[in-house]
MIBAMAR-713999 format. One line per field, with one value per residue (C-alpha): residue in three letters; x, y, z. Coordinates in Angstrom, 1 decimal. Example, Ala and Ser with C-alpha at 12.3 -4.5 7.8 and 13.67 -1.06 7.14 Angstrom:
resn = Ala|Ser
xx = 12.3|13.7
yy = -4.5|-1.1
zz = 7.8|7.1
***
This chain:
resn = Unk|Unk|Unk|Unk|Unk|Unk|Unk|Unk|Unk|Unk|Unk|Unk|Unk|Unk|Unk|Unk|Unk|Unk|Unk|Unk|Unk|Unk|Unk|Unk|Unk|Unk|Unk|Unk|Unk|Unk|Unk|Unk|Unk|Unk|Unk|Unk|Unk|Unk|Unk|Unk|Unk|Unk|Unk|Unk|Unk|Unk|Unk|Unk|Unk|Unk|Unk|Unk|Unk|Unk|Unk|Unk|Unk|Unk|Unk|Unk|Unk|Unk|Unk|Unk|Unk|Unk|Unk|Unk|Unk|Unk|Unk|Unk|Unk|Unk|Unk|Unk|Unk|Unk|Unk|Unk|Unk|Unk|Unk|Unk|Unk|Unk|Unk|Unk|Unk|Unk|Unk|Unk|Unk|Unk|Unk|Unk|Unk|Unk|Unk|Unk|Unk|Unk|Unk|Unk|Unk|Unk|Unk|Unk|Unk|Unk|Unk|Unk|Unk|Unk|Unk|Unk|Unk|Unk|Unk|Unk|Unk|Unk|Unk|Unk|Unk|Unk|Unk|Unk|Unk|Unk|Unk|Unk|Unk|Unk|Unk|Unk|Unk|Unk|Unk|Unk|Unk|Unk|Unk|Unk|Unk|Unk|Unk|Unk|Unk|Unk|Unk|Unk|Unk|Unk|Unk|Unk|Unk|Unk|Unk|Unk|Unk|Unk|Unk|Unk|Unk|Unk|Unk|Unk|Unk|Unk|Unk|Unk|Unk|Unk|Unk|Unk|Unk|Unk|Unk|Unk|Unk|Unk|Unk|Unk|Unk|Unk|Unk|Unk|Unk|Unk|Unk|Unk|Unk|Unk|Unk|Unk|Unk|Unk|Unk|Unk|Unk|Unk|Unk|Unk|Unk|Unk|Unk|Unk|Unk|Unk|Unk|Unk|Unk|Unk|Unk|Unk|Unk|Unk|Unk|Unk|Unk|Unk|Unk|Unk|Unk|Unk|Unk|Unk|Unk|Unk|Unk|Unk|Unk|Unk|Unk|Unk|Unk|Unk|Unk|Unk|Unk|Unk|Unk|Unk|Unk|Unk|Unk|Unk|Unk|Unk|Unk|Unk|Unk|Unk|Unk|Unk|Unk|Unk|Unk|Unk|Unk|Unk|Unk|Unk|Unk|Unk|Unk|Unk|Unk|Unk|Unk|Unk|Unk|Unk|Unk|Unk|Unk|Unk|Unk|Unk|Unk|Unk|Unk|Unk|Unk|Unk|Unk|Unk|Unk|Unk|Unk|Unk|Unk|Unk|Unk|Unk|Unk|Unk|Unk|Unk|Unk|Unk|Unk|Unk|Unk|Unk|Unk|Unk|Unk|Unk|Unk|Unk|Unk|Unk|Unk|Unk|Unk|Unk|Unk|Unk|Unk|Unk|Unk|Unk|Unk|Unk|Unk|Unk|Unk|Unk|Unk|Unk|Unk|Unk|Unk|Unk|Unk|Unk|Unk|Unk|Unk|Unk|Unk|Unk|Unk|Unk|Unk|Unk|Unk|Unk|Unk|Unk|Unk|Unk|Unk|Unk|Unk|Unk|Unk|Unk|Unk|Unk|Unk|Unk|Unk|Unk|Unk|Unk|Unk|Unk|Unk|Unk|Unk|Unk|Unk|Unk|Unk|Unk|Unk|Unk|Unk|Unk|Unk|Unk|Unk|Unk|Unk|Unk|Unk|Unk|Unk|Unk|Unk|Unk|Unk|Unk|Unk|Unk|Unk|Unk|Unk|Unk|Unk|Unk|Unk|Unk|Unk|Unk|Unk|Unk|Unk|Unk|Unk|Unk|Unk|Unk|Unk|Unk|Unk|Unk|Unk|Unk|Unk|Unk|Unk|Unk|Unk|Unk|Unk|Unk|Unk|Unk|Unk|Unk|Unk|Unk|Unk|Unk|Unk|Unk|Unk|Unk|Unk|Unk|Unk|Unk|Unk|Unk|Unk|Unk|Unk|Unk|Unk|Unk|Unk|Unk|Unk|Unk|Unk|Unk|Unk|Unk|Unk|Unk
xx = 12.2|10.8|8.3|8.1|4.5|4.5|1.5|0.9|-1.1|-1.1|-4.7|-7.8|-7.4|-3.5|-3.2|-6.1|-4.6|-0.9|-2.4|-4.3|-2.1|0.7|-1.6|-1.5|2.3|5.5|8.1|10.2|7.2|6.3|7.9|5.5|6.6|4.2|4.4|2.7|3.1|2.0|2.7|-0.1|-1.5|-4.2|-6.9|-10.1|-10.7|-14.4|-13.4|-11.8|-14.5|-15.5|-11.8|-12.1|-14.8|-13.5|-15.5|-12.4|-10.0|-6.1|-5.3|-3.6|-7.0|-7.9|-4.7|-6.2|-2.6|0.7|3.4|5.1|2.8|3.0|6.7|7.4|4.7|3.6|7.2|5.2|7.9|5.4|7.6|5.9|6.7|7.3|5.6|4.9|5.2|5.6|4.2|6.4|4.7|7.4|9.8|7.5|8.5|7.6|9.7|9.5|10.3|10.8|8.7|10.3|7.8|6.0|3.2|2.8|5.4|8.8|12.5|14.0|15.5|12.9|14.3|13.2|11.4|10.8|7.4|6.3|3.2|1.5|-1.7|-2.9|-4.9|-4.4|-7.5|-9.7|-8.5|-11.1|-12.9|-11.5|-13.2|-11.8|-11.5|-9.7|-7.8|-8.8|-4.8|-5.0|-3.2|-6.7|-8.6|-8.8|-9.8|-10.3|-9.2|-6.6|-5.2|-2.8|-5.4|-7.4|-4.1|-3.5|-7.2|-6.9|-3.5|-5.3|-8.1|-5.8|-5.2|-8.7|-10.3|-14.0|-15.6|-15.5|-17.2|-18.0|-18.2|-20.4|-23.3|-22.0|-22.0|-18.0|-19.4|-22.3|-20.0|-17.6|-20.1|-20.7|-17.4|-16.6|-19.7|-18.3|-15.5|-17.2|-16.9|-19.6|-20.0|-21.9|-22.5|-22.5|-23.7|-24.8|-27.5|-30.6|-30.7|-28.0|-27.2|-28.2|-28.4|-31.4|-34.9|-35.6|-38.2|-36.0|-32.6|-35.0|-35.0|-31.1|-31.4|-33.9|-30.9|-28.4|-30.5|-31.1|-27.4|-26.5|-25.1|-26.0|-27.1|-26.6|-28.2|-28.2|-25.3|-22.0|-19.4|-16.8|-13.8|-11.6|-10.0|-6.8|-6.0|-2.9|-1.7|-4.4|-8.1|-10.2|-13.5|-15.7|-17.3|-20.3|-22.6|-24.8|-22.6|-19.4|-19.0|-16.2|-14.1|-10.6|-11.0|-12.2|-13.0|-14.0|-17.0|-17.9|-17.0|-14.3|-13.4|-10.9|-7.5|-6.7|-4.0|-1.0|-2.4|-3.6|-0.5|1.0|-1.8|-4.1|-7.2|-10.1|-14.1|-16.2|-16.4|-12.8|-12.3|-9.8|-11.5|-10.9|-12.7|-14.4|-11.6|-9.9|-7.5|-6.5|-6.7|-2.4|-0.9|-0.5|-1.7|-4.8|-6.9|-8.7|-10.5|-11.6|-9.4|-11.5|-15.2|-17.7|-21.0|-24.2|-26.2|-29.8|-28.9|-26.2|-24.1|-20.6|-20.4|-17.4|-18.2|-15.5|-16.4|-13.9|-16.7|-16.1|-12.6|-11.6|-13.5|-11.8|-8.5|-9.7|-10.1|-7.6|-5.0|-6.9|-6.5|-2.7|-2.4|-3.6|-7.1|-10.5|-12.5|-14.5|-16.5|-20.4|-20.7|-22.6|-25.7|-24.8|-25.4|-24.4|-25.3|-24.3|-25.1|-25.8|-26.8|-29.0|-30.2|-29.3|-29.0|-29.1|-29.8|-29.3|-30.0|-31.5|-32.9|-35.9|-34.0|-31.5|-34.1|-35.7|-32.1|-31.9|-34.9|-37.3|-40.6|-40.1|-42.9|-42.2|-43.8|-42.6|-43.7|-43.6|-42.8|-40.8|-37.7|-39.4|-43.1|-44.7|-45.8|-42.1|-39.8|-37.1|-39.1|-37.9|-39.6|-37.8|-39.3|-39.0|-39.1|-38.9|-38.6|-40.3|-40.6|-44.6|-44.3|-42.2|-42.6|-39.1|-37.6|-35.4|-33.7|-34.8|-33.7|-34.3|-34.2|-34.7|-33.5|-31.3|-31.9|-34.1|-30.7|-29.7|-32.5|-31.1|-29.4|-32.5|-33.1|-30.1|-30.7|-33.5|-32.2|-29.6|-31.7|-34.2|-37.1|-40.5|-42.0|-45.0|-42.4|-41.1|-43.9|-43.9|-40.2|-40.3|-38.2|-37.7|-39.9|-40.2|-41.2|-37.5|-36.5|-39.5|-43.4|-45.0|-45.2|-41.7|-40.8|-39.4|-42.8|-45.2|-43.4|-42.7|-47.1|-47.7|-46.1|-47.0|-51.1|-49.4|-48.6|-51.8|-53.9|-52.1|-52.3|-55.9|-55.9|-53.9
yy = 68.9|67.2|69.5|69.6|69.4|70.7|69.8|71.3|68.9|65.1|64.0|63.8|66.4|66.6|63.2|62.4|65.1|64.1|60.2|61.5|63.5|60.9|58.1|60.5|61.8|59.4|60.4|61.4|64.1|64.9|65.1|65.3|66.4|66.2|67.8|66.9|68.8|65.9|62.3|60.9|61.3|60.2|59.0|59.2|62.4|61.4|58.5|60.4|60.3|56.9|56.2|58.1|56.2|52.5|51.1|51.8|49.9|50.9|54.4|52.8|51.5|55.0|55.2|55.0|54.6|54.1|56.4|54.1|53.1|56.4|56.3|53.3|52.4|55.5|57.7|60.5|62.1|62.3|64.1|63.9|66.7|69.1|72.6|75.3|78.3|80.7|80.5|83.0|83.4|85.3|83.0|80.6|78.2|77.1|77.7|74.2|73.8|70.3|70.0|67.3|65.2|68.1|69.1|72.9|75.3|72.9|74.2|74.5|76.7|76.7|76.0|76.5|74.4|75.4|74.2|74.8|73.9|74.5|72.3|74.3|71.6|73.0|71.9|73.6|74.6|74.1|77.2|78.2|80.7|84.2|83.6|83.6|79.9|78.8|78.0|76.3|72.6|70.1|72.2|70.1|71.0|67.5|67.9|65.7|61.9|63.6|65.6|62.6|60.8|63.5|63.4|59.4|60.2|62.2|60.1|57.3|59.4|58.5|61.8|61.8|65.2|66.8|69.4|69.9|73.3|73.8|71.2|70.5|67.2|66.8|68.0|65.8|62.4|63.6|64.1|60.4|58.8|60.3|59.2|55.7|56.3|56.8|60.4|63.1|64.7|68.5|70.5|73.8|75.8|79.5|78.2|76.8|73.6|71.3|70.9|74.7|73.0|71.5|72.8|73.6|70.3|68.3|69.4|68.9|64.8|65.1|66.9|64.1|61.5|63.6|64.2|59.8|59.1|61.3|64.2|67.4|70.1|73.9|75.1|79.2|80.1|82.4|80.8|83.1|81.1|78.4|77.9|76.8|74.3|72.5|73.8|72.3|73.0|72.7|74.5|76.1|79.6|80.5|83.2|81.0|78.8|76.9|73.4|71.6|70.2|67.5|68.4|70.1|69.3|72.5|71.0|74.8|74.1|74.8|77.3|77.5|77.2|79.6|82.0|80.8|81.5|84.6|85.4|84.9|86.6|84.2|85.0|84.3|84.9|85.4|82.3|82.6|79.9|80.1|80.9|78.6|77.8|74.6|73.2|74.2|76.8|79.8|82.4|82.5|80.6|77.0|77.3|75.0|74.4|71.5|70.6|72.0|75.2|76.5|77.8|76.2|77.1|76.0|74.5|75.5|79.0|79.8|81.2|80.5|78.2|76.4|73.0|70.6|66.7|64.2|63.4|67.4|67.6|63.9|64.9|68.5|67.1|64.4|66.8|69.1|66.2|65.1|68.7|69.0|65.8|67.1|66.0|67.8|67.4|70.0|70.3|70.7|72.5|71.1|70.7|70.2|66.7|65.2|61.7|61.6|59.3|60.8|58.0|55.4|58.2|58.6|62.4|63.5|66.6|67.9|71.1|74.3|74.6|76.5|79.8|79.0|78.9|82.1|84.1|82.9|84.3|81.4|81.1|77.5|75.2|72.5|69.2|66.8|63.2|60.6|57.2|53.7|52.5|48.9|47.9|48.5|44.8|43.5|43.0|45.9|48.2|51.8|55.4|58.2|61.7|62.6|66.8|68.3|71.7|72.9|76.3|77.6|79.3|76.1|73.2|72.8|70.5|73.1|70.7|67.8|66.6|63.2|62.1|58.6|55.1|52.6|51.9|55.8|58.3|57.0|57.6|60.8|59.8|59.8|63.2|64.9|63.3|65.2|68.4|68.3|67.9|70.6|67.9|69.1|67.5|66.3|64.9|62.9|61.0|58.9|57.8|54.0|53.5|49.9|47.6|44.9|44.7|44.5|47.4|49.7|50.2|50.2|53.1|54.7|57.8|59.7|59.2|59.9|63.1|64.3|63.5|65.2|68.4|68.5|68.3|71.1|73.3|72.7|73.5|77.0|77.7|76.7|79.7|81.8
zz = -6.5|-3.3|-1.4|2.0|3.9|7.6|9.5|13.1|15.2|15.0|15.5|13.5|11.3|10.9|10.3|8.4|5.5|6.2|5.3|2.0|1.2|1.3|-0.4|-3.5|-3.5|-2.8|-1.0|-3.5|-4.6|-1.0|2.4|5.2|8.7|11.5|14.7|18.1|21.4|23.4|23.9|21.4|18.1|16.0|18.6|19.7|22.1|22.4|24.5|27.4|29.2|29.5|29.9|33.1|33.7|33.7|30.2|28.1|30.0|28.7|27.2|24.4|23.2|22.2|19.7|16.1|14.3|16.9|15.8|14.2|11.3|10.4|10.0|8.8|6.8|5.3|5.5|7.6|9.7|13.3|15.5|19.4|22.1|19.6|20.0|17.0|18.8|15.8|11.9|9.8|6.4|4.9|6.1|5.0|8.5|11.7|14.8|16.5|20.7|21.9|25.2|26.6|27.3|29.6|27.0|26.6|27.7|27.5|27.3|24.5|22.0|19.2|15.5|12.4|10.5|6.6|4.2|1.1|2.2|5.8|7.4|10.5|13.1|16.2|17.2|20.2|23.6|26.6|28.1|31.1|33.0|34.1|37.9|40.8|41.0|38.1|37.6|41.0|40.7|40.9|38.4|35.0|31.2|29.5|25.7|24.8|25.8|28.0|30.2|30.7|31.6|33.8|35.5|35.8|38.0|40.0|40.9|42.1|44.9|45.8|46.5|47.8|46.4|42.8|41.3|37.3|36.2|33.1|31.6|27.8|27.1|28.1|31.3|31.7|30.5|33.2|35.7|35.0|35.1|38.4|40.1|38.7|40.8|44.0|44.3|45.6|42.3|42.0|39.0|38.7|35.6|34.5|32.9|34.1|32.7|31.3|27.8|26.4|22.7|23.6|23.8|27.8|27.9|26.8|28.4|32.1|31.0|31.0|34.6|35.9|34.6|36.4|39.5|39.4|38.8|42.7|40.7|42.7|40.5|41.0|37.9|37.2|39.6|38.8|39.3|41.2|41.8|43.3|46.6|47.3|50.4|51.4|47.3|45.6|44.9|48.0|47.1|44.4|44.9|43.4|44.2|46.2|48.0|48.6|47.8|48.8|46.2|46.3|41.9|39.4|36.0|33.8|31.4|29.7|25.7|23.7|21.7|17.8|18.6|16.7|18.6|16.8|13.1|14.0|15.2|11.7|9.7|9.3|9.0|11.4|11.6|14.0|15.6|16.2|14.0|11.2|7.9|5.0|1.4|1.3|-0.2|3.2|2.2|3.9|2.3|2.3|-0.3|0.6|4.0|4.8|7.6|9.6|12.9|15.2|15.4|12.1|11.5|9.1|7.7|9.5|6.3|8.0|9.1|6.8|9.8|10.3|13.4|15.6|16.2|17.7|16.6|15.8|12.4|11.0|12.0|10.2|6.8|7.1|6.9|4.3|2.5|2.8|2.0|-1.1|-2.5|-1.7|-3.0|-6.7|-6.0|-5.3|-2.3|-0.9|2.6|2.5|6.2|8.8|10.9|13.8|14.9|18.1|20.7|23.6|26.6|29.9|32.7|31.0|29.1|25.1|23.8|20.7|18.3|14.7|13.2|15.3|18.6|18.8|20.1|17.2|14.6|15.7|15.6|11.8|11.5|10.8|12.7|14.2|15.4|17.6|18.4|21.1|20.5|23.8|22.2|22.8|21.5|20.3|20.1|23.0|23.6|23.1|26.2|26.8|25.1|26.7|26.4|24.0|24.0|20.0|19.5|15.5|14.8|11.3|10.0|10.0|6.5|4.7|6.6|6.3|9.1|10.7|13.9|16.2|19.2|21.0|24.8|25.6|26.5|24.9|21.4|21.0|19.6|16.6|15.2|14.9|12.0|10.0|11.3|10.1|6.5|6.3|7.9|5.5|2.3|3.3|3.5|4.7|8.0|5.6|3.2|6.0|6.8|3.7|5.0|4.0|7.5|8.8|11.4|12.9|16.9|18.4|16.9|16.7|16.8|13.5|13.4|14.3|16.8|13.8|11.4|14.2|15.2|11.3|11.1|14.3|13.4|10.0|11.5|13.7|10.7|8.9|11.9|12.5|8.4|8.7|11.5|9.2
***
């Protein structure tokens, strides 16, 4: 007897199980129905931003797979503009409402849609803040192709002033595109620096960037709503001040998606995310998990965290679709890497901040490094600040973070290697890492901050 596979949500993770899953069950085994509330699937979220901006030129260049391919070439039944609004477990279905091309909140009569086996990848939903006007027409969350199709609408109606409210990296990359466009751009944000998973020294280079670029910064105001004018957004209300604004775009995270399978049952943590094994099963029969809309474990601080990248929520479904498939795949949990580029600035982090390393209950150390991206005697060679975190009684590298030029954030990479195999800081520095002048000093960023903190820990054990 053919089963039948359901999958809500059609990008990373949806698709990415719906694609192993097929590669390991025919058609005549397993029928896979996919369904999509919006007009794409499978692409590249991460890329809104600089398609807003003008260096991704068409919106089609951010499709992974067209809807088709999935179809025809690997029998996945992708349905677009089809919203679950309803799991029933002990119906064991999905009511389905056809949005007509309208996203969220359609016509429709919903109909029922049965499975033997459910994938939940709902994804995340943008932060919006409780407010007055924050459902004012001009005020944008930026989370799918559709609301970055919506945004680039709206700025070919050439307004002159935006504000961005909240300084996550979405935030900051959209702060970015829009100055590309030629608009007055301010930021507001609670906090008093940009970027809150960065230690406060280095999270002030990413303000220096901002402040270069023209953005205008209004760091540790409330925000208090949105005013309407001529029926649209025509100014932002903090505590402080009001700033004129012709948009918005909301830039403050994102949080599970979670609603609809905790509607049915589902279980979810406290992250809000819903709570699966690490083979990604609910803990409901047949119902799995994937993306963003569930919580994994943080591998340094062994807490359950949220984290919304395209990287966790394409394994996730990996491996959820090998497992339904008949295989076995399990997810390791994360450490929370994440680049960015901000200006002619490069971001990047992995494992704990400081303040995150102290509610886990380490005793972290840090050491900031100032550095260059090549040998210093080689033309284009650019300065990188270089900050690790270690743990005083271990030396365990706990987190690093790195602010600097073009060619200084991948080095992250080495980075989270280490954070995820528990490496000391003096371990580190016997890292046979590459050189040659174009592409570092001798002695790399990464080995001169793993010595420097390691003669850091020695000198406080020497203290006791």
């Amino acid at each position: 007897m053919t089963e039948r596979l359901v999958v809500i949500g059609g990008d990373a993770a949806g698709m990415s199980a719906a694609s192993q899953a097929r590669d390991r069950r025919g058609p005549g085994d397993l029928r896979i129905v996919a369904f999509e509330r919006g007009a794409h699937a499978s692409y590249s979220a991460c890329g809104i931003p600089y398609l807003v901006g003008g260096e991704v030129g068409d919106v089609e260049d951010l499709v992974s797979r067209r809807p088709e391919v999935f179809r025809d070439e690997l029998d996945i039944d992708l349905r677009l503009h089809s919203e679950v609004v309803e799991i029933d477990l002990d119906r064991r279905a999905v009511a389905v409402r056809d949005t007509g091309g309208t996203g969220a909140g359609g016509g429709g009569v919903a109909r029922w849609e049965p499975f033997d086996q459910l994938v939940v990848a709902t994804g995340a939903v943008p932060n919006r803040p409780d407010v007055p006007g924050v459902e004012t027409p001009g005020v944008y969350g930026v989370q799918t192709l559709d609301d970055g199709t919506a945004l680039l609408e709206a700025l070919g109606e050439k307004p002159e002033r935006a504000v961005v409210v909240g300084g996550g990296y979405i935030g900051l990359e959209m702060a970015e595109a829009l100055v590309r466009h030629g608009l007055r751009v301010s930021l507001v944000d609670l906090a008093e620096q940009p970027m809150t998973t960065l230690d406060a020294d280095m999270g002030a280079l990413v303000a220096d960037a901002l402040r270069e670029l023209g953005v205008e910064l209004h760091l540790g105001e409330r925000l208090e709503g949105f005013e309407e004018s001529g029926g649209r957004v025509g100014a932002v209300r903090t505590e402080n001040r009001t700033l004129p604004a012709d948009l918005v775009v909301l830039g403050l995270g994102t949080r599970p998606n979670s609603a609809l399978a905790e509607a049915a049952g589902i279980p979810v943590g406290e992250t809000s995310g819903i709570r699966t094994d690490r083979r990604m099963r609910t803990s409901v029969e047949g119902v799995w998990a994937a993306g963003d809309c569930v919580e994994t474990v943080h591998r340094v601080s062994g807490r359950p965290v949220a984290i919304a990248l395209g990287t966790h929520a394409n394994k996730q479904g990996r491996v959820a679709g090998i497992n339904i498939g008949g295989g076995y795949a399990a997810f390791p949990g994360v450490v929370g890497t994440a680049i960015s580029k901000v200006c002619a600035y490069e971001v990047a982090r992995t494992g704990l901040s400081t303040e995150q390393a102290l509610r886990a209950g380490f005793e972290p150390v840090g050491v900031v490094v100032e550095s260059t991206t090549r040998a210093g005697y080689y033309p284009g060679a650019r300065p990188m600040r270089t900050k690790m975190i270690a743990d005083r009684a271990t030396g365990r590298l706990l987190g690093a973070q790195i602010v600097g030029r073009e060619g200084s954030a991948k080095r992250i990479d080495v980075l989270a290697v280490a954070v995820w195999h528990e490496m000391t800081v003096e371990e580190m520095t016997g890292l046979d890492l590459s050189y040659a002048p174009p592409f570092s000093p001798v002695w790399d960023p990464v080995l001169i901050t793993a010595r420097k903190t390691a003669q850091r820990l020695e000198e406080l054990r020497e203290r006791g």
